[in-house]
C-alpha positions in Angstrom: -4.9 -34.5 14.7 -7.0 -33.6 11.0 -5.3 -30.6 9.3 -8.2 -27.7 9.9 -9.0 -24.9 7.7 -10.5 -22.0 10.1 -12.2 -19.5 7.5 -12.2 -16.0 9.1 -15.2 -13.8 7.1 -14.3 -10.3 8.1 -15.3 -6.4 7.8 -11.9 -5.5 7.9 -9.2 -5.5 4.6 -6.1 -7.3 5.5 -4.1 -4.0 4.9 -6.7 -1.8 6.5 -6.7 -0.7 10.1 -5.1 -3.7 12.2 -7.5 -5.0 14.9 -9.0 -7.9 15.8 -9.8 -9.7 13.1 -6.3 -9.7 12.4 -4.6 -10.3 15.4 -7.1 -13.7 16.0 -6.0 -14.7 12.5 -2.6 -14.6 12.9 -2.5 -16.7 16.5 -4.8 -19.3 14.4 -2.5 -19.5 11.7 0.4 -20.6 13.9 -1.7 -23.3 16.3 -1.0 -27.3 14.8 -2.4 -28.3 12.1 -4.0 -25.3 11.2 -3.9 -22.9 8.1 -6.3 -19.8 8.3 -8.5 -18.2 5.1 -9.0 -14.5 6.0 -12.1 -13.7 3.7 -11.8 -9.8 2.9 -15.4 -7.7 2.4 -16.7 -7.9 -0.7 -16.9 -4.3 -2.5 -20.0 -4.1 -4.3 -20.3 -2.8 -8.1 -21.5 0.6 -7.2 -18.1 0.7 -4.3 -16.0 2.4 -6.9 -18.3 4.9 -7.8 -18.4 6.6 -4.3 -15.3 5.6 -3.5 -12.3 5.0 -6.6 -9.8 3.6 -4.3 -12.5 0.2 -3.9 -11.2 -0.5 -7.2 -8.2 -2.1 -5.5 -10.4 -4.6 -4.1 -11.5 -6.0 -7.8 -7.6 -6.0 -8.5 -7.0 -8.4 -5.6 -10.0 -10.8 -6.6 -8.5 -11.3 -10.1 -5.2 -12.6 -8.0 -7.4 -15.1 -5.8 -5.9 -15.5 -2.6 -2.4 -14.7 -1.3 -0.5 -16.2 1.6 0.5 -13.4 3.7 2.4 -15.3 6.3 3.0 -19.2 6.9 -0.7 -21.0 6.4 -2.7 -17.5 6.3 -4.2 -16.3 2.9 -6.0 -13.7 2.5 -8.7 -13.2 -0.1 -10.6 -10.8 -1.4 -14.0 -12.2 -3.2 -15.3 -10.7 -6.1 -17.5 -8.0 -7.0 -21.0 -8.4 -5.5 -24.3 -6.8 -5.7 -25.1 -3.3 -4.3 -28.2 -3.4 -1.7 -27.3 -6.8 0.3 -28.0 -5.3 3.0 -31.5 -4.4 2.5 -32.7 -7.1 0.2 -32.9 -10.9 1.2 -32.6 -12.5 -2.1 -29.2 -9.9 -2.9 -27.4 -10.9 0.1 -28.2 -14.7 -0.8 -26.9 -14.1 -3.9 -23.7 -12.5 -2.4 -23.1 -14.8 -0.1 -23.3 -17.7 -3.2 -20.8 -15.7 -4.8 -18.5 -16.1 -1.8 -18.9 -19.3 -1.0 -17.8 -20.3 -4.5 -14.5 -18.6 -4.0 -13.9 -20.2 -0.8 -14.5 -23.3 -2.3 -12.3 -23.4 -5.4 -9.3 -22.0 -2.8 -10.5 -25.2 -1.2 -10.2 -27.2 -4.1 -7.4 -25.8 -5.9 -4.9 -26.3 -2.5 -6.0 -29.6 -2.2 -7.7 -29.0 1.2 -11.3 -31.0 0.6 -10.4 -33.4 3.1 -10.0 -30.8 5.8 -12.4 -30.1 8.9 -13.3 -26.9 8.4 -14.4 -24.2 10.8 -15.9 -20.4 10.5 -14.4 -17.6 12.5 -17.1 -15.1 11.3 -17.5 -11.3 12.4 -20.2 -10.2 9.7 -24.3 -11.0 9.8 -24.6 -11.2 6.5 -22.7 -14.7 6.6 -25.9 -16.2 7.8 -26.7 -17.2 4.5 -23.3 -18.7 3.9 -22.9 -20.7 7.2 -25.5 -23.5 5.7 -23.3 -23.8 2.6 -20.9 -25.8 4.7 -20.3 -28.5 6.7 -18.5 -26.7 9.7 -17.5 -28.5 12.6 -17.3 -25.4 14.6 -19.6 -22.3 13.4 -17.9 -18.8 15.9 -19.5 -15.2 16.1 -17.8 -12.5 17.4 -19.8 -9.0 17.4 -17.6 -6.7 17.4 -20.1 -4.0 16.6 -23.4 -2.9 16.7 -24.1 -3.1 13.0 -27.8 -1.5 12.6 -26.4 1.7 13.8 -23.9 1.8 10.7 -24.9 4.4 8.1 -25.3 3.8 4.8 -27.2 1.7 2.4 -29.3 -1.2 5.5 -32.5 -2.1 6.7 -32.3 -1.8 10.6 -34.9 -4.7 10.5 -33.0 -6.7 8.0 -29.8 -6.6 9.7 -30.8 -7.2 12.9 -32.6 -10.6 11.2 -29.5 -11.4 9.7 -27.6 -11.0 13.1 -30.0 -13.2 14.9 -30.1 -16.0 12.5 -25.8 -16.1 13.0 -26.4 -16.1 16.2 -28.8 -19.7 15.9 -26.4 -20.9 13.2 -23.5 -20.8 15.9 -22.0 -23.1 18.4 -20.5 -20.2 20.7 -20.5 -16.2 20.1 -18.4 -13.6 21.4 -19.3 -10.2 22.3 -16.2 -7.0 22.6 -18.3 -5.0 24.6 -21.0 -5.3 27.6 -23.7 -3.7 25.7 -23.6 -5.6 22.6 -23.7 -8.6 25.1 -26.2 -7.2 27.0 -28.8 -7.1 23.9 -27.8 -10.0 22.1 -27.4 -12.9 24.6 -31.4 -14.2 24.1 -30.1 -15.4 20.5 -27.9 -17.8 21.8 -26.9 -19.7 25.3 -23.3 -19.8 24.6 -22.4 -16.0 24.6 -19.5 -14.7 26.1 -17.7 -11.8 26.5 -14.3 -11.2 25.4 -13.5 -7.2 25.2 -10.6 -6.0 22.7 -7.1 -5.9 23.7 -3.2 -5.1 22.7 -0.1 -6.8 21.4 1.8 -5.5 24.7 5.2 -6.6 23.1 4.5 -4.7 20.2 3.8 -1.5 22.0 5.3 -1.4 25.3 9.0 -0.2 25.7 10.9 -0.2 28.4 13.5 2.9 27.3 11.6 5.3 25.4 14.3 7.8 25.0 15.6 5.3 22.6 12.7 4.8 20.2 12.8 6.8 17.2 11.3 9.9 16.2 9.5 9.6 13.1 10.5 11.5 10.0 6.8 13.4 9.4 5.9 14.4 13.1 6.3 17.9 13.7 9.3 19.7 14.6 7.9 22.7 16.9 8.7 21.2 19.9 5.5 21.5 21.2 4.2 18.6 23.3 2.1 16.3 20.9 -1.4 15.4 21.5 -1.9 12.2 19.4 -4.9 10.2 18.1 -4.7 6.8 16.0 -7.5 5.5 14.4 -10.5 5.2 12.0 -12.0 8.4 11.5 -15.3 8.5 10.7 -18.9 9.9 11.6 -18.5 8.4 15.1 -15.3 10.5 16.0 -16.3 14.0 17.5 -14.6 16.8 15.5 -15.5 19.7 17.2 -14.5 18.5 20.3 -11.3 17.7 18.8 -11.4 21.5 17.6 -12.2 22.3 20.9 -9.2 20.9 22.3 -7.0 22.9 19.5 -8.3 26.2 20.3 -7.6 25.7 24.1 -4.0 24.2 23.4 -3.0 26.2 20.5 0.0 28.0 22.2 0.9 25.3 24.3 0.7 21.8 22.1 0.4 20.0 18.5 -2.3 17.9 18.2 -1.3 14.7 15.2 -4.1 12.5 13.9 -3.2 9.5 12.5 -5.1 6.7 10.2 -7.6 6.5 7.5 -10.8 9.0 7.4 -14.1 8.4 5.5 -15.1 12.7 6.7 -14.3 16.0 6.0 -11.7 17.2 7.9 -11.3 20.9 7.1 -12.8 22.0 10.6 -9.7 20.8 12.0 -6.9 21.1 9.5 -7.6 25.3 9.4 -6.3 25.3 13.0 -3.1 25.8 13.3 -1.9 23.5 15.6 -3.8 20.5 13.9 -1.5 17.5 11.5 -3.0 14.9 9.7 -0.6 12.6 8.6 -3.1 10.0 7.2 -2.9 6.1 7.3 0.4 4.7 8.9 1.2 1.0 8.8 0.6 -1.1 12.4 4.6 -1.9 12.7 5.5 1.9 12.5 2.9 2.9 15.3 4.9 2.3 18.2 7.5 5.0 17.0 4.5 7.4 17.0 3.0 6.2 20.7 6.8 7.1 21.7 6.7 10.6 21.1 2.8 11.1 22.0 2.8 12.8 25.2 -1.2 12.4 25.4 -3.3 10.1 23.6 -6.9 11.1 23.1 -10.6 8.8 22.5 -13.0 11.6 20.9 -16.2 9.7 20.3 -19.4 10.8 19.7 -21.1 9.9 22.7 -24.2 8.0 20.7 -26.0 4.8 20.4 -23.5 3.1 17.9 -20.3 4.2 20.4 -22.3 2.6 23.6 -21.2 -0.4 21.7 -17.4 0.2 21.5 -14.7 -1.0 23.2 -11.8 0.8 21.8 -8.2 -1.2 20.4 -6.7 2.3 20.8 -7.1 2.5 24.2 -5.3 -0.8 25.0 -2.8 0.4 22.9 -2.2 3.6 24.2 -2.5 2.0 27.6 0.5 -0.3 26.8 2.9 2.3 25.3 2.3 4.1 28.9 0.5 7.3 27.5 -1.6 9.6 29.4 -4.8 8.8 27.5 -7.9 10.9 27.7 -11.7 9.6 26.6 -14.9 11.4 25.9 -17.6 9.4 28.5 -17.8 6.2 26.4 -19.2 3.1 28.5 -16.4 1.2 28.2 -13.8 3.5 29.1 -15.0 3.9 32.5 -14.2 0.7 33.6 -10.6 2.3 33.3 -11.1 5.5 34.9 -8.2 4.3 37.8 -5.9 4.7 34.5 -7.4 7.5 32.5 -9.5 10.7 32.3 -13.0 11.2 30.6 -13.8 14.6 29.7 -16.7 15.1 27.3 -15.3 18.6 26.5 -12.2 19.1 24.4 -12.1 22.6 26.3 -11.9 20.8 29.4 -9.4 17.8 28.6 -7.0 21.0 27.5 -7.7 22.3 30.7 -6.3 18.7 32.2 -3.6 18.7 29.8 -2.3 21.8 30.5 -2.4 21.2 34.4 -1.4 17.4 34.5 1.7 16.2 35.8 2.4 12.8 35.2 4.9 10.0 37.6 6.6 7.0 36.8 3.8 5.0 39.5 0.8 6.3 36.9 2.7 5.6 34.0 3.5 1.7 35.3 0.0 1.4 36.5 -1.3 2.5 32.1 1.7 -0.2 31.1 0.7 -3.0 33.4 -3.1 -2.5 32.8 -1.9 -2.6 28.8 -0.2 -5.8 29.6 -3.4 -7.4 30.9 -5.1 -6.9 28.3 -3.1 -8.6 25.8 -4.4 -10.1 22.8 -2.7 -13.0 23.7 -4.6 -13.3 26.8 -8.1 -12.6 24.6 -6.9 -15.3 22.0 -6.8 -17.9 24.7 -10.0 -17.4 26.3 -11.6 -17.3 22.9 -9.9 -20.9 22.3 -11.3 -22.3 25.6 -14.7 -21.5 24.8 -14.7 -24.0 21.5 -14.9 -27.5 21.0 -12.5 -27.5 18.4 -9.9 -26.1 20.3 -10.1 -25.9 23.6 -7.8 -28.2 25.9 -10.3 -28.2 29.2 
């Protein structure tokens, strides 16, 4: 079989929040004859004005790419143009920019006689899919990206996402909705929803899992949420939940946030504990004794079909969702509430039994990214063994 070089152009850092872009990179990198380029997001010249810590993102350019693990390297390209995703001729001229890094890693790892094929989870790689000669050109939405906010053109974006959608020989959808409005652009769509790394997540004695360092030592029973925390999460009903548990529980966010969280750190019985790293997160499932999903219910969330609550699923918590579309598909193994006076109200009168708590872990385990990895395989040509 030809050595293969699958390029993976993502909207997630390597050492950001792990999720699927990550997981599907890693099972790629360990299939024969196969070595993976995980392609970073560019940060743009004006990124480290708004934000200081996108300055880390130029550092990694000037080292070129890095093998993270046996045949996966990651990249991060170098500074591009602010506005790429409102102007045509800008995001050509990115995507130029891109391309030439991808092809000097080609060239200086000796790969040019490689088949190479795109794993891409962005739109604007529409003008960087006819740079190459791909065997295999993959989509996978994982969002609905013209309800981001920020510097876009709806219009634009939405160009963009249906020109991928041509340019490729299958696409993948995480969610029903995003499927739903996107399956015109191409007769090969599928839908493949998000998933866990049950292993990674489940255990079988919990009393033995240990308690980390930084979680707090009140006693109370902790109500825990892991995740991204931006515009899309709902902080008052968060607040909500506090006031109506403050005697009684400890609520512990954890992961990076892109808001203002004083609404909730003024309650007393609110911890942030920032960004943790994916390998330590099981210690933290361990001693969550509710999980909770507080999105905003909106047109972006229609679109989301939540990692966390795979994971929480897997590790056995008693997880509790605002009414997002995708989560009721699972009400047989959670609760929806869209008031966080209510879900205290559940919390505080819940009583949980070893049946429900096998039913969360089994539903976890079939929903394994392993499971989602393989059915993504058996819809290419590249790879698939039908």
């Amino acid at each position: 079989m030809k050595e293969k070089l699958v390029v993976i152009i993502s909207a997630a850092e390597w050492d950001g929040v792990f999720h699927r872009p990550h997981h599907f990179a890693k099972r790629f990198s360990k299939l024969d004859h196969t070595k993976v380029l995980y392609v970073e997001p560019p940060v743009t010249l004006l990124g480290p004005i708004k934000d200081p810590k996108k300055l880390i993102g130029w550092k990694k350019w000037i080292k070129k790419a890095v093998e993270v693990e046996k045949d996966l390297f990651v990249l991060a390209p170098p500074p591009t143009l602010p506005f790429g995703m409102k102007k045509p001729l800008v995001n050509k001229m990115n995507q130029q920019v891109i391309s030439a890094e991808i092809f000097s890693f080609i060239a200086k790892n000796k790969l040019k006689n490689v088949e190479l094929v795109l794993y891409n989870f962005l739109p604007s790689a529409a003008d960087l899919i006819k740079n190459f000669d791909f065997i295999e050109t993959i989509y996978d939405c994982v969002d609905d990206h013209s309800e981001f906010k920020g510097l876009i053109n709806v219009d634009y974006i939405n160009a963009l996402e249906k020109s991928v959608c041509e340019q490729s020989d299958v696409c993948f959808a995480t969610a029903q909705k995003l499927l739903d409005d996107k399956i015109a652009w191409n007769s090969n769509f599928h839908l493949i929803n998000n998933g866990a790394d049950f292993e990674h997540f489940y255990r079988e004695d919990k009393s033995l899992v240990k308690r980390p360092y930084d979680l707090p030592s009140n006693d109370k029973p902790i109500i825990g949420f892991v995740g991204g925390i931006g515009t899309w999460i709902d902080l008052e009903w968060i607040r909500d939940l506090s006031v109506a548990t403050l005697d009684t529980h400890h609520i512990v966010l954890i992961g990076p946030s892109s808001v203002d969280l004083s609404i909730l750190l003024e309650q007393g019985n609110i911890t942030y504990l920032g960004k943790k790293h994916y390998n330590d997160l099981p210690e933290y499932y361990h001693h969550f004794n509710f999980a909770i999903m507080p999105f905003k219910i909106e047109k972006l969330t229609e679109s989301v079909n939540p990692i966390k609550m795979y994971e929480y699923l897997a590790a056995g918590i008693p997880t509790i969702s605002t009414d997002l579309q995708e989560a009721r598909r699972y009400q047989d193994v959670l609760s929806i509430f869209n008031s966080g006076t209510m879900a205290a109200k559940f919390i505080n009168e819940f009583v949980d039994t070893d049946a429900h708590r096998m039913k969360r872990e089994e539903t976890g385990k079939n929903n394994s990214w392993n499971a989602r990895f393989e059915a993504v395989l058996s819809h290419t040509k590249t790879y698939s063994t039908k």
